[in-house]
LODREN-240787 format. One record per residue (C-alpha): residue in three letters; residue number from 1; x, y, z. Coordinates in Angstrom, 1 decimal, padded with zeros to 4 digits. Example, Ala and Ser with C-alpha at 12.3 -4.5 7.8 and 13.67 -1.06 7.14 Angstrom:
<sites>
<site res="ala" n="1" xx="012.3" yy="-004.5" zz="007.8"/>
<site res="ser" n="2" xx="013.7" yy="-001.1" zz="007.1"/>
</sites>
This chain:
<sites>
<site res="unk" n="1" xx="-161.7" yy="182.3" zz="-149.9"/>
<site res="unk" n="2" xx="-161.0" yy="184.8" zz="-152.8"/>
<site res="unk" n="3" xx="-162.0" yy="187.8" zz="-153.4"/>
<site res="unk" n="4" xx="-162.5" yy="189.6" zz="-157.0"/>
<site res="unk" n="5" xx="-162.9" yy="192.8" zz="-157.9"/>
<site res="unk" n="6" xx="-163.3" yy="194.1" zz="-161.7"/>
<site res="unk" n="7" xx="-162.3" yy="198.0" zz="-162.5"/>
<site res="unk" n="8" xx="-163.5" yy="199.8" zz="-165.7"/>
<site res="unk" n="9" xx="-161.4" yy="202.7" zz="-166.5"/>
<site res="unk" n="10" xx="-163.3" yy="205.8" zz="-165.7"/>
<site res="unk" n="11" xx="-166.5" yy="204.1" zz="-164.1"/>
<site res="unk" n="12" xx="-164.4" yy="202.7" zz="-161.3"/>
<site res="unk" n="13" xx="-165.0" yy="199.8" zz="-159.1"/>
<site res="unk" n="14" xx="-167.9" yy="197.5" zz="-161.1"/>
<site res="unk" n="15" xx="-168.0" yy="194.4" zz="-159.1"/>
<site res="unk" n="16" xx="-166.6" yy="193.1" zz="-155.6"/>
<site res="unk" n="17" xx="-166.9" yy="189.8" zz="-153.9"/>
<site res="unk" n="18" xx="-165.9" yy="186.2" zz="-153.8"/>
<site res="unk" n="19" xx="-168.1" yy="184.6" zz="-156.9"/>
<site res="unk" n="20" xx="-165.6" yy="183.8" zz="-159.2"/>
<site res="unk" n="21" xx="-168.0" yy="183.1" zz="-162.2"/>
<site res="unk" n="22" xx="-169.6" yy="186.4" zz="-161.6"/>
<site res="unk" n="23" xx="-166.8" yy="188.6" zz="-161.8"/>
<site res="unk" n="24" xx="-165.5" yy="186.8" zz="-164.7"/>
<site res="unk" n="25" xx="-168.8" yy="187.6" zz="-166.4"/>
<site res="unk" n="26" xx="-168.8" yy="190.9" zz="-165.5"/>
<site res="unk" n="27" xx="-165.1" yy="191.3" zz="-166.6"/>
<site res="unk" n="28" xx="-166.2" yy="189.7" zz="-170.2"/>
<site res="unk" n="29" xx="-169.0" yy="192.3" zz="-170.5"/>
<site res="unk" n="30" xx="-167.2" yy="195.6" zz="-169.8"/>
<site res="unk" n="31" xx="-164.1" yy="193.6" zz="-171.9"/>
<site res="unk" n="32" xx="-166.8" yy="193.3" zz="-175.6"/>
<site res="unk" n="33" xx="-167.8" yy="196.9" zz="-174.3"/>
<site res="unk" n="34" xx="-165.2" yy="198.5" zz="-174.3"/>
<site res="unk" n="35" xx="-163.6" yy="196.8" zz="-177.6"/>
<site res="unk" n="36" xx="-166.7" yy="197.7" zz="-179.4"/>
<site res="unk" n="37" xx="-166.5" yy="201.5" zz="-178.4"/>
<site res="unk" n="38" xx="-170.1" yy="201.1" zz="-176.5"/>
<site res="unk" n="39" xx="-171.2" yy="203.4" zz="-173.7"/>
<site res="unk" n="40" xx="-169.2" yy="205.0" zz="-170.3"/>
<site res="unk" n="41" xx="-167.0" yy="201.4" zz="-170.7"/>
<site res="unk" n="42" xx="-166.1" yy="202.6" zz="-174.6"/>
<site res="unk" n="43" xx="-161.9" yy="202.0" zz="-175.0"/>
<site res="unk" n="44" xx="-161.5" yy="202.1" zz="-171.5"/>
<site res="unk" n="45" xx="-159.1" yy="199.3" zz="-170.1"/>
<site res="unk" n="46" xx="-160.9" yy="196.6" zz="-167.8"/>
<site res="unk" n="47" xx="-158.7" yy="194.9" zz="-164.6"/>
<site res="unk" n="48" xx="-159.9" yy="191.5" zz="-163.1"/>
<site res="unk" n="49" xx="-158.4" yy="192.2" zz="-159.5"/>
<site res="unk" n="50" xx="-158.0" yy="188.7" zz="-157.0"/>
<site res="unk" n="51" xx="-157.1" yy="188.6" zz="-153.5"/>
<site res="unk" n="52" xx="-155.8" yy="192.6" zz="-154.6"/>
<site res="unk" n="53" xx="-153.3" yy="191.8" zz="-157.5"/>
<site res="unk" n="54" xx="-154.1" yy="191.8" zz="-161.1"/>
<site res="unk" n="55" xx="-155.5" yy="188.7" zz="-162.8"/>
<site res="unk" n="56" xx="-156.5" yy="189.4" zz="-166.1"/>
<site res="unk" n="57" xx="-156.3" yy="193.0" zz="-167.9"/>
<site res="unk" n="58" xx="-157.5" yy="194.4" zz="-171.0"/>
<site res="unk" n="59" xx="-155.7" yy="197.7" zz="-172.4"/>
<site res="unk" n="60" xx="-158.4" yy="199.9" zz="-173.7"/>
<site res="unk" n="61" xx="-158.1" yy="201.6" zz="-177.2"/>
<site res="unk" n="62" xx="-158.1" yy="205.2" zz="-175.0"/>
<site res="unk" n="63" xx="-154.8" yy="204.1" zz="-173.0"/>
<site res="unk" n="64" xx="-153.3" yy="203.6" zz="-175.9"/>
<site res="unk" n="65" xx="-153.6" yy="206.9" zz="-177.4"/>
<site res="unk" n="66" xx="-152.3" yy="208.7" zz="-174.1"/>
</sites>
């Protein structure tokens, strides 16, 4: 079985488990977060993590300043 985990820039760890349709809609909501500049998840990138590699990844507006 897999297992997901989705990472937000400086909040960390956001979800971990092995329901693929709720990590995916976790990713999604940290993802329209952080491209509309909203709260703690505001430009920061977002990392859909299965079985420990990335799956899907959104670069943040903030990485791309450094």
């Amino acid at each position: 079985m897999d297992r997901f985990q989705v990472l937000v820039g400086n909040i960390g760890q956001v979800y971990a488990g092995d329901d693929w349709r709720e990590a995916t809609r976790i990713y999604g909501e940290y993802k329209r977060q952080s491209e509309n500049e909203f709260g703690r998840a505001a430009g920061e990138d977002v990392t859909l993590m299965r079985d420990g590699a990335p799956h899907w990844e959104h670069i943040g507006s903030a990485s791309e300043r450094d």
